[in-house]
Backbone as CSV, one residue per row, in Angstrom:
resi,resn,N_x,N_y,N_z,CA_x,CA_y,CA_z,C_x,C_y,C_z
1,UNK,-22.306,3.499,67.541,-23.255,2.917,68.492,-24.576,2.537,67.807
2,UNK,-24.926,3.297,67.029,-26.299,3.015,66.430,-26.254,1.560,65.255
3,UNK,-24.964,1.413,64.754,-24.860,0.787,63.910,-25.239,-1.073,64.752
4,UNK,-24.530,-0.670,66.189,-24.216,-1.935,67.230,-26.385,-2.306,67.580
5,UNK,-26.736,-0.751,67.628,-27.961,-1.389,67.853,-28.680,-1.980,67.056
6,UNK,-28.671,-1.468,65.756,-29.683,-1.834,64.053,-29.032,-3.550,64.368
7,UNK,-28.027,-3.857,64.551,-27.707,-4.891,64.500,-28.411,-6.007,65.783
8,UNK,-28.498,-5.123,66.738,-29.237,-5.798,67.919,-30.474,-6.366,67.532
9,UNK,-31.167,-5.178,67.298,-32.469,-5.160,67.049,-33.047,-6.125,65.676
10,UNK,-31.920,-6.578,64.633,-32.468,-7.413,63.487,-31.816,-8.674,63.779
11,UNK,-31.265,-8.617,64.786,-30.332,-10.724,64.993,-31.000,-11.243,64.282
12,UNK,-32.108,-11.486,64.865,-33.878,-12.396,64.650,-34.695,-12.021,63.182
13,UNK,-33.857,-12.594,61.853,-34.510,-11.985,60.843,-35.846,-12.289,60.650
14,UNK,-36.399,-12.924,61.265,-38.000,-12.860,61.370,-38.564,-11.388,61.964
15,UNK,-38.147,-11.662,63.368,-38.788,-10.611,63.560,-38.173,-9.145,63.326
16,UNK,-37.206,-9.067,62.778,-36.951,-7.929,62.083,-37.779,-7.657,60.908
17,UNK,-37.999,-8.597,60.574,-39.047,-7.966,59.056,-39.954,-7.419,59.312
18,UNK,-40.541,-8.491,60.694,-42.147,-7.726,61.030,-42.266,-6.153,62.064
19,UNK,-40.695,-6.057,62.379,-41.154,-4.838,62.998,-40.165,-3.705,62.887
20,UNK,-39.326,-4.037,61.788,-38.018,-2.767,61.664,-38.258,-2.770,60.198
21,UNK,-37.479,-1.320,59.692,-37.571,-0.866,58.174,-36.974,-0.016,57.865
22,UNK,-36.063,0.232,56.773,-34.931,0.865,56.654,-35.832,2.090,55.429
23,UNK,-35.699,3.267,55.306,-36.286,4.147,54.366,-35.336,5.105,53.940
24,UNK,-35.578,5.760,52.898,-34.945,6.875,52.543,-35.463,7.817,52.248
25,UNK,-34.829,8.964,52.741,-36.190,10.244,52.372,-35.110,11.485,52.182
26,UNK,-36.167,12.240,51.044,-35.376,13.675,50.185,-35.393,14.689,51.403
27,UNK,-34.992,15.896,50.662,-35.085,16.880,52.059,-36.128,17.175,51.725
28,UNK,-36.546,17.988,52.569,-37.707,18.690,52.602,-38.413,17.838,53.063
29,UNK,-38.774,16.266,52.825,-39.708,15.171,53.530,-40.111,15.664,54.867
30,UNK,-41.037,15.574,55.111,-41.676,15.166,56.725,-41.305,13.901,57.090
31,UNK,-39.682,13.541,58.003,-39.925,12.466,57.981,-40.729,11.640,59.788
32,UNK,-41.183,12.164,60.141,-41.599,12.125,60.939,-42.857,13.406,61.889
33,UNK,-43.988,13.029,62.855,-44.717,13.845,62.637,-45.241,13.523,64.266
34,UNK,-45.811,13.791,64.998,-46.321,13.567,65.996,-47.625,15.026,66.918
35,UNK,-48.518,14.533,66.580,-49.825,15.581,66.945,-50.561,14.848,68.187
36,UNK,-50.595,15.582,69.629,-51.672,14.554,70.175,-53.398,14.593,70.530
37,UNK,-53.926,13.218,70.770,-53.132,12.635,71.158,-52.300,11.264,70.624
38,UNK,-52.457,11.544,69.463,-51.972,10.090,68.679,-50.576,10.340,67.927
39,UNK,-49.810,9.551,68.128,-48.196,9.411,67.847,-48.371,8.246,67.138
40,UNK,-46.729,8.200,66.374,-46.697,7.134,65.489,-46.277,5.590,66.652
41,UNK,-46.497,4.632,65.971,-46.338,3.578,66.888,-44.910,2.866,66.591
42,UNK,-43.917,3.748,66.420,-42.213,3.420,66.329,-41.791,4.836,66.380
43,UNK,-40.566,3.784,66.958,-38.841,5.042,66.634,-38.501,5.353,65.216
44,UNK,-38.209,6.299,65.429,-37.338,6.688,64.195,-36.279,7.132,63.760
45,UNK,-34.369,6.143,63.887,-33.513,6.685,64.093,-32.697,6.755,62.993
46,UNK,-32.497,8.008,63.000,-31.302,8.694,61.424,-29.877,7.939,61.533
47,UNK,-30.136,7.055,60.383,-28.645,6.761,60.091,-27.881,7.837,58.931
48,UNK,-28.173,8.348,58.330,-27.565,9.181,56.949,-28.588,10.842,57.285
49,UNK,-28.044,11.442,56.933,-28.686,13.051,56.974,-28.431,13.863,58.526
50,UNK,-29.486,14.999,57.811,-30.012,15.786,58.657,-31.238,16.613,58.440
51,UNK,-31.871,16.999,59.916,-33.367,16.795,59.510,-32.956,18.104,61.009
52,UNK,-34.740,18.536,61.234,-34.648,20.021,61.877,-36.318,19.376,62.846
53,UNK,-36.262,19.524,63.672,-37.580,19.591,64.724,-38.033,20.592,64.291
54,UNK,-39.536,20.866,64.195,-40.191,21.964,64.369,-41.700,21.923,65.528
55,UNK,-41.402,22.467,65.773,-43.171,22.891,66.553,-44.355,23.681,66.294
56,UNK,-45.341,23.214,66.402,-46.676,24.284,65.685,-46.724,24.995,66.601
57,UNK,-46.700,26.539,66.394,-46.902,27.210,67.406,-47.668,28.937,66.732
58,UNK,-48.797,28.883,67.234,-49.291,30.099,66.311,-49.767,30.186,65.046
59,UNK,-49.981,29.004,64.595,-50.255,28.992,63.115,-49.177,28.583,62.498
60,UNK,-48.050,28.328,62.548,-46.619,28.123,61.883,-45.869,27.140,62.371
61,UNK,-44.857,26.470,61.852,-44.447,25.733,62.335,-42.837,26.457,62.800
62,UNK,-42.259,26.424,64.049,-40.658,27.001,64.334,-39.641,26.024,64.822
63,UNK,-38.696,25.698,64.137,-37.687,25.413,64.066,-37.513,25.036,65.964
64,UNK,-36.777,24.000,66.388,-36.606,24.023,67.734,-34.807,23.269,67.914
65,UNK,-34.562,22.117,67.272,-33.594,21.541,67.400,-32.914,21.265,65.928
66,UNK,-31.768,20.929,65.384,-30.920,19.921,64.557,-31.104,18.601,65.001
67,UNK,-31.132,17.730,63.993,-31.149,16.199,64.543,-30.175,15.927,63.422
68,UNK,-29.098,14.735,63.484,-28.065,14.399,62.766,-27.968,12.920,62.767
69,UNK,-27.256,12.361,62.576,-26.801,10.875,62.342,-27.013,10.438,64.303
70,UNK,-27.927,9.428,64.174,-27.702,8.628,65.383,-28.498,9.654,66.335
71,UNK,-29.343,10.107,65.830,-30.469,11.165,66.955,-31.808,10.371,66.419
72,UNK,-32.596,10.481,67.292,-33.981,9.467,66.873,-35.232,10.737,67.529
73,UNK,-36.251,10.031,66.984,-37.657,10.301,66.582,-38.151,9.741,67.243
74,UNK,-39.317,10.320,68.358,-40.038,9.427,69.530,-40.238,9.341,70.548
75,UNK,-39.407,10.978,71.196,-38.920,11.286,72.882,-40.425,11.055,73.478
76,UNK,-41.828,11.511,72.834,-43.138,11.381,73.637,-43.215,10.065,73.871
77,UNK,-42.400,8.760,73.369,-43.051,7.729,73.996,-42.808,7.413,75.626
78,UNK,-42.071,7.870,75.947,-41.115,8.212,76.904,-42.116,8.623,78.137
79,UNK,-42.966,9.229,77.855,-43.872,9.827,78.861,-45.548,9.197,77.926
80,UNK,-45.607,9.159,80.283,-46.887,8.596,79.437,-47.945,9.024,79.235
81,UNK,-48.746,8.615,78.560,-49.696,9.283,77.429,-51.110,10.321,78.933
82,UNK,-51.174,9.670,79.652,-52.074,11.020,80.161,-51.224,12.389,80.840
83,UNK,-50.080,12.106,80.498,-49.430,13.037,81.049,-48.840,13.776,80.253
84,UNK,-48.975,13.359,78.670,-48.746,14.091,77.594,-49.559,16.007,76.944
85,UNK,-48.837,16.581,76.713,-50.195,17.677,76.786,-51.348,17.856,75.197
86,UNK,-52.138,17.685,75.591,-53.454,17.640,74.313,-53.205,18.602,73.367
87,UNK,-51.926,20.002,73.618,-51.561,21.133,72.557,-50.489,20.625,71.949
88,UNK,-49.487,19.824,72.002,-48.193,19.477,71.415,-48.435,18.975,69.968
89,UNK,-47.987,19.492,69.250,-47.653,19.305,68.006,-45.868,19.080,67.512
90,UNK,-45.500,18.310,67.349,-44.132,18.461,66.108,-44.170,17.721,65.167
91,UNK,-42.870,17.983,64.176,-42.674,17.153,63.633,-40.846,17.587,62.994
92,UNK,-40.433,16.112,62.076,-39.352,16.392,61.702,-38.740,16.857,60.430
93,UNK,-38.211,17.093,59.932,-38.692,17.500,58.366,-36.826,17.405,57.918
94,UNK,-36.883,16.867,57.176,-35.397,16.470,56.576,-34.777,17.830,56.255
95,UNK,-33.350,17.775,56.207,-32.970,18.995,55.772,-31.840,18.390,54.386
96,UNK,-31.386,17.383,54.352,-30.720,16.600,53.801,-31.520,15.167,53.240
97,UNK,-30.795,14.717,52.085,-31.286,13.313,51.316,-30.817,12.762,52.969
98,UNK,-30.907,11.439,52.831,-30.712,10.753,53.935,-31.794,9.232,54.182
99,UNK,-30.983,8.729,54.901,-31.759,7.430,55.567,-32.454,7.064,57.258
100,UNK,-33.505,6.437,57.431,-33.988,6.100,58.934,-34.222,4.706,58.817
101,UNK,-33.890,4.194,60.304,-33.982,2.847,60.688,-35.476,3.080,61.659
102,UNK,-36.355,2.425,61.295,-37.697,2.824,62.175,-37.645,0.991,62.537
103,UNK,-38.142,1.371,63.941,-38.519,-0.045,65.073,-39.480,0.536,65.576
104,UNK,-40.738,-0.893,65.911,-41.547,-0.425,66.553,-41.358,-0.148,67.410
105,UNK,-42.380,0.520,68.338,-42.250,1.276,69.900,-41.709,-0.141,71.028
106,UNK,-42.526,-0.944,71.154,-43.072,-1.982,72.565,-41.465,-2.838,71.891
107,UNK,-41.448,-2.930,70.546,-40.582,-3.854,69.974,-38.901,-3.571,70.627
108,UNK,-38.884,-1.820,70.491,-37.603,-1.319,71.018,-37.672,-1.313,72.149
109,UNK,-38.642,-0.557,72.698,-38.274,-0.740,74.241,-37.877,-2.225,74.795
110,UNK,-38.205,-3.094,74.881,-38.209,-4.359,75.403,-36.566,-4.916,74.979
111,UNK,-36.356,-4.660,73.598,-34.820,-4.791,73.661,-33.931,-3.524,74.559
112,UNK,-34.425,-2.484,74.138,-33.156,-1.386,75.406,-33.576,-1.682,76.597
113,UNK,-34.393,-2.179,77.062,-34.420,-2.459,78.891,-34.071,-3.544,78.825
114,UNK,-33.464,-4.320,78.073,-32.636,-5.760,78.024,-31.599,-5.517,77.799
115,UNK,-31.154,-4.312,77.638,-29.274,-3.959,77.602,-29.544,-2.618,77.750
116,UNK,-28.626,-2.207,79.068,-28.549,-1.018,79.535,-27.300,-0.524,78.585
117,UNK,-26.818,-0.632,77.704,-25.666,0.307,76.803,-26.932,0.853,76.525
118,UNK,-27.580,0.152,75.456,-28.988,0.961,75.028,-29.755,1.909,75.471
119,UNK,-30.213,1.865,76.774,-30.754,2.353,77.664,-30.262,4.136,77.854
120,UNK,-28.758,3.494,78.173,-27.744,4.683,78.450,-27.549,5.922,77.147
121,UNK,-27.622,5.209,76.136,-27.604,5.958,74.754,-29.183,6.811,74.826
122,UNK,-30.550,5.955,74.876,-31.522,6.989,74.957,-31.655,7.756,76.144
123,UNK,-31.045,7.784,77.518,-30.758,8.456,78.119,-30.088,9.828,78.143
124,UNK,-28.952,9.480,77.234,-27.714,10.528,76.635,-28.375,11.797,75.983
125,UNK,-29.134,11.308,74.781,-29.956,11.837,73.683,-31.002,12.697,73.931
126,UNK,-32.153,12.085,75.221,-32.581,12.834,75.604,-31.683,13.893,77.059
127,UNK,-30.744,13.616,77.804,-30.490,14.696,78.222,-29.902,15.588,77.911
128,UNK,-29.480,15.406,76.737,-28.693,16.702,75.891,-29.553,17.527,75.440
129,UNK,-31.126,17.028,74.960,-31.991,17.834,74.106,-32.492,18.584,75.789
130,UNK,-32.541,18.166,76.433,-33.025,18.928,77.689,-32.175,19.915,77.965
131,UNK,-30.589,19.802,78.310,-29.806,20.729,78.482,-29.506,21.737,77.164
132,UNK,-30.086,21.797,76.137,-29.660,22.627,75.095,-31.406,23.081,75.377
133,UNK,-32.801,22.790,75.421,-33.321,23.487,75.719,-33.417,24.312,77.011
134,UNK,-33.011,23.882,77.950,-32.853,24.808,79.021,-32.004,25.736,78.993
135,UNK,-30.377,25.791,78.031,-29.707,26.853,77.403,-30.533,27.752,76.711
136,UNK,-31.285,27.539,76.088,-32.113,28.537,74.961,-33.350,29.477,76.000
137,UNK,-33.458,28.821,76.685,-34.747,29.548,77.429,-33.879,30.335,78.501
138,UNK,-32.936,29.361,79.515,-32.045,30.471,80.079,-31.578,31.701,79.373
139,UNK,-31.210,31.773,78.623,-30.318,33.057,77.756,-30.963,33.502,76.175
140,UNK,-32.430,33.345,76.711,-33.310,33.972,76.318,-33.673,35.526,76.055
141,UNK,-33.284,36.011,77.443,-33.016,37.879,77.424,-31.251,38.066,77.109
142,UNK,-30.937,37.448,76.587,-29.589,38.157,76.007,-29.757,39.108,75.056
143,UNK,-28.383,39.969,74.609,-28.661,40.320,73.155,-28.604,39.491,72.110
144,UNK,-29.127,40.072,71.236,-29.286,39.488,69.596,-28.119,38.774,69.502
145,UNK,-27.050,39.570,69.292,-25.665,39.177,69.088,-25.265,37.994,69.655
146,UNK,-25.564,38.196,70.928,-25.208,36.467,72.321,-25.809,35.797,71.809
147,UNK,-26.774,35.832,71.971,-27.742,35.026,71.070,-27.585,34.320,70.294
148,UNK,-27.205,35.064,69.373,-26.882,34.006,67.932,-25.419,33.705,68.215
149,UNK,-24.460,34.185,68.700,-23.379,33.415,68.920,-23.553,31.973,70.153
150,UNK,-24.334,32.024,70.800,-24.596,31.134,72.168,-24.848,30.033,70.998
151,UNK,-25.840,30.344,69.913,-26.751,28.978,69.642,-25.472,28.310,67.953
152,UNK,-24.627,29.003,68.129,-23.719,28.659,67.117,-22.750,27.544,67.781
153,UNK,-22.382,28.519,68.981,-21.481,27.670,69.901,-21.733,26.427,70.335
154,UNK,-23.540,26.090,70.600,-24.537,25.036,70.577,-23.954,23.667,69.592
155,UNK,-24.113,24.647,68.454,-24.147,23.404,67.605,-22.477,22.877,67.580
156,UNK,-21.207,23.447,68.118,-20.035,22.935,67.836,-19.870,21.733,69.004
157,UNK,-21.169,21.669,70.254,-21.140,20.581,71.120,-21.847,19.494,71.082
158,UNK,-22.534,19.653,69.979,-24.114,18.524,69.557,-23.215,17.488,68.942
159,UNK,-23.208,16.751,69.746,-22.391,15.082,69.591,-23.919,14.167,68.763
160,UNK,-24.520,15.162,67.545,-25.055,14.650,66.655,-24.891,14.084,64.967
161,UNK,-23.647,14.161,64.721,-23.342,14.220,63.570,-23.565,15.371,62.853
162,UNK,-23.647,16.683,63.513,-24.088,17.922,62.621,-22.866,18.771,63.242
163,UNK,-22.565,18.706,63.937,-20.989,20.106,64.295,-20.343,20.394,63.627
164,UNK,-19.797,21.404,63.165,-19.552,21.632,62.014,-18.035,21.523,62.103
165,UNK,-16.915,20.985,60.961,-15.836,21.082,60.858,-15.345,22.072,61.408
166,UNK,-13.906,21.574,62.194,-13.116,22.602,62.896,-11.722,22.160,62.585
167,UNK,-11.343,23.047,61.693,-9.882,23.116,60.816,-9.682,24.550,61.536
168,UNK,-8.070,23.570,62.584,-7.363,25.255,62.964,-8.337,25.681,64.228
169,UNK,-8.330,27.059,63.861,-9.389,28.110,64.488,-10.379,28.437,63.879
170,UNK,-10.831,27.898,62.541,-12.438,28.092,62.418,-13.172,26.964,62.435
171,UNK,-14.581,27.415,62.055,-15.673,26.431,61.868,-16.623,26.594,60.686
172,UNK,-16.211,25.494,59.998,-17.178,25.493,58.639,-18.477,24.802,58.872
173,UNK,-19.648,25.796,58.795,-20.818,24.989,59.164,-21.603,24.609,57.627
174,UNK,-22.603,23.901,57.843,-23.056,22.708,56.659,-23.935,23.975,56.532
175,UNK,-24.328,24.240,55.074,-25.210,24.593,54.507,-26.671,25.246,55.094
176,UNK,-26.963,24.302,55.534,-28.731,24.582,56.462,-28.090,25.569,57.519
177,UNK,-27.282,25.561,57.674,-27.129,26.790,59.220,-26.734,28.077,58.433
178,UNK,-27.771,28.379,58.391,-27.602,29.602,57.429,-28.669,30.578,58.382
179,UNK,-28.700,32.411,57.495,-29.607,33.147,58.202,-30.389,32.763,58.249
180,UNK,-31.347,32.159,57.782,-32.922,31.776,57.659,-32.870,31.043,58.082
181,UNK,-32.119,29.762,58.594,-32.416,28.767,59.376,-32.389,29.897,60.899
182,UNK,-31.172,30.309,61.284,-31.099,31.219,62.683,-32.080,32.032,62.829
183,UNK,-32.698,33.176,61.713,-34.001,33.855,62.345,-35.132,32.762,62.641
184,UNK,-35.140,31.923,62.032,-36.386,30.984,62.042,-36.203,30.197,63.870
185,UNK,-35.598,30.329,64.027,-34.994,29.051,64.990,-34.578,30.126,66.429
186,UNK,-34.305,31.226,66.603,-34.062,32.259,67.271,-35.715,33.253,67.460
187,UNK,-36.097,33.032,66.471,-37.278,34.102,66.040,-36.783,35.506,65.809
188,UNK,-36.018,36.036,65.051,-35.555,37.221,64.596,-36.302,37.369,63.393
189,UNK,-36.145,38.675,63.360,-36.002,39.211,61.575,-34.723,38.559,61.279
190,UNK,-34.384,38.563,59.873,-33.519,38.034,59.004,-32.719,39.057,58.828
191,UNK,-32.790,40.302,58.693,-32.449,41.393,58.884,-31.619,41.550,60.422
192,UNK,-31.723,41.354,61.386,-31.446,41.476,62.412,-30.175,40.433,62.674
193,UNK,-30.385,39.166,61.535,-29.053,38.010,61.776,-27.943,38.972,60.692
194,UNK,-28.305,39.679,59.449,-27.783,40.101,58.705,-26.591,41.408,59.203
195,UNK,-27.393,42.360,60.275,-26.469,43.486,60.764,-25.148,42.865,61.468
196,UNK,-25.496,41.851,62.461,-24.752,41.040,63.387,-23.826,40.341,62.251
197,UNK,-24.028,39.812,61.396,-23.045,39.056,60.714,-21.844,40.127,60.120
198,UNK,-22.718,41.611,59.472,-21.901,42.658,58.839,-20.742,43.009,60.197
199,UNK,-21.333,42.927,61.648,-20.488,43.549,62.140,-19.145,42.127,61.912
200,UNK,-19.866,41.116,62.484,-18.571,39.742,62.530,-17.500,40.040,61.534
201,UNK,-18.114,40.358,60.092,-17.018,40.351,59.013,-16.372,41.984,59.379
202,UNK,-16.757,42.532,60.076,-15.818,43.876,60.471,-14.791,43.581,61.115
203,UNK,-15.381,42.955,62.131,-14.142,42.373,63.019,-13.299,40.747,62.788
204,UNK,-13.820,40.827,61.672,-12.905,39.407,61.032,-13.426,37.758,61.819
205,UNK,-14.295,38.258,62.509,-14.835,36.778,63.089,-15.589,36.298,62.226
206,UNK,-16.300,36.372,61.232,-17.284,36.083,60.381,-15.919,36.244,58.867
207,UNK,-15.765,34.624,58.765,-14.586,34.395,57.909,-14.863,34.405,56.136
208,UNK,-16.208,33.714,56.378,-17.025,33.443,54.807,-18.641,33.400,55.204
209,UNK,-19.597,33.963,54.616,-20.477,33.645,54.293,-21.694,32.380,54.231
210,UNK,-21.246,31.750,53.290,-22.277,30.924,52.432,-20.920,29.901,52.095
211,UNK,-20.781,28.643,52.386,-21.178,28.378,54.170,-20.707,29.408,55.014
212,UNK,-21.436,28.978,56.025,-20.768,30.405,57.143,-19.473,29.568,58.163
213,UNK,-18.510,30.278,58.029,-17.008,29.896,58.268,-16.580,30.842,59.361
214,UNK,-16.491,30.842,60.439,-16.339,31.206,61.672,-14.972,31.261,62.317
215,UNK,-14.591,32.218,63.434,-13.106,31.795,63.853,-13.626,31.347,65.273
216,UNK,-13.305,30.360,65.324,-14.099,29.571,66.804,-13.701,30.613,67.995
217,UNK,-12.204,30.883,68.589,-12.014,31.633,69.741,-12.736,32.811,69.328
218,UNK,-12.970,33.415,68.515,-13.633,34.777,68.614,-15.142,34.336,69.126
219,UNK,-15.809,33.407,68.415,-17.171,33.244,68.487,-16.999,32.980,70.127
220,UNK,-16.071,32.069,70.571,-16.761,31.662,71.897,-16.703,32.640,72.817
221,UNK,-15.777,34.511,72.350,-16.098,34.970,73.328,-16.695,35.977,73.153
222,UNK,-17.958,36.052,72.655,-18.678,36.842,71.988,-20.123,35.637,72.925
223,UNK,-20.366,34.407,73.052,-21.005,34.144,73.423,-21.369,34.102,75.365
224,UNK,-22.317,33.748,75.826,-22.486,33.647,77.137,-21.984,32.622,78.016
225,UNK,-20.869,31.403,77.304,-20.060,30.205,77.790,-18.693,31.045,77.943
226,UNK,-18.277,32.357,77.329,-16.877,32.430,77.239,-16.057,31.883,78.533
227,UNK,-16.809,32.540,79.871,-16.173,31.860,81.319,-16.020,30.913,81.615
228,UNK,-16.819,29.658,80.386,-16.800,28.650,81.055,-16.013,27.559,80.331
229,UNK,-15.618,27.973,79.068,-14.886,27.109,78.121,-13.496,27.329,78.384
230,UNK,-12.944,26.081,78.292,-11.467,26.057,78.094,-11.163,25.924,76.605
231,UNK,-10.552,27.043,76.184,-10.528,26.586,74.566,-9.284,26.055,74.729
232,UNK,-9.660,24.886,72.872,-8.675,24.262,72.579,-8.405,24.691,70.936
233,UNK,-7.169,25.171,70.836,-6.899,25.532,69.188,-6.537,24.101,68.418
């Protein structure tokens, strides 16, 4: 889908020059940043990588979402600016080499309210990031354990280009989903993802390590969806 839009959006190689731009950025990059009340004046959508939301909160910045292939940069334009709050801080920060297709703001909008596929896609994008934050805050007082299994189970539904391979009955997750990404992103000690994992490899749900390699039916019923999933082997 994203590929159908880059293509929308440059028909007009004029005005593609003057208002779209293709970049590449290492990990670790900031590739994106937003403090208010001033935001950048474009989208910013990942064709190649993966990159991690964070929020300033307390002096620090914490981990909030995964963003993957075909997730974009820009949900505040969305709302409008006096209704924005004067404390919001994020930004995006690569987790992977990778590429972004950036369009200006007024430039994109005006093409997605000229084709509702478009429309429907930033619709999609943002209601998923809504329903995975309202998961995290709902099942908030769980245990540790739910917890980190709930937000594992998370990522095997993120129709972002980041879910991790599912060969069989496990799940091989990419690299960055590691302990330190989960205490960071959960707010645990690191220590606290570490006991929970010792028990997984007791009970054989915790398959490998580094990557961390999972047996999906165990995880999902260890999490707070077990009632609600129909598994499929």
């Amino acid at each position: 889908m994203l590929n159908e839009l880059i293509t929308f959006l440059t028909t007009n190689v004029m005005l593609a020059n003057e208002y779209t731009k293709k970049e590449f950025w290492r990990a670790e990059e900031v590739i994106y940043q937003y403090k208010a009340p001033l935001s950048p004046d474009y989208f910013s959508f990942i064709e190649q990588g993966a990159a991690r939301m964070e929020i300033f909160q307390e002096g620090e910045w914490v981990p909030i979402h995964l963003l993957g292939a075909e997730s974009f940069c820009g949900i505040e334009h969305f709302v409008n600016e006096q209704l924005r709050s004067p404390f919001f801080e994020y930004r995006v920060m690569a987790l992977t080499d990778g590429k972004v297709f950036r369009v200006q703001k007024n430039y994109f909008l005006d093409h997605m309210f000229a084709n509702p596929q478009y429309m429907q896609l930033m619709l999609q994008q943002v209601s998923s990031f809504l329903v995975y934050m309202t998961h995290q805050h709902y099942y908030s007082k769980s245990t540790i354990e739910k917890k980190i299994a709930n937000e594992l189970v998370e990522l095997t539904w993120m129709n972002l280009g980041l879910s991790p391979e599912k060969v069989n009955r496990m799940l091989v997750f990419p690299d960055y989903v590691n302990e330190s990404y989960l205490a960071k992103l959960l707010q645990l000690d690191k220590s606290e993802i570490t006991i929970v994992f010792k028990k997984w490899r007791e009970e054989q749900l915790l398959l490998k390590q580094s990557p961390i390699v999972l047996d999906y039916v165990s995880l999902q019923k260890k999490s707070s969806f077990s009632e609600k999933i129909t598994t499929q082997n």
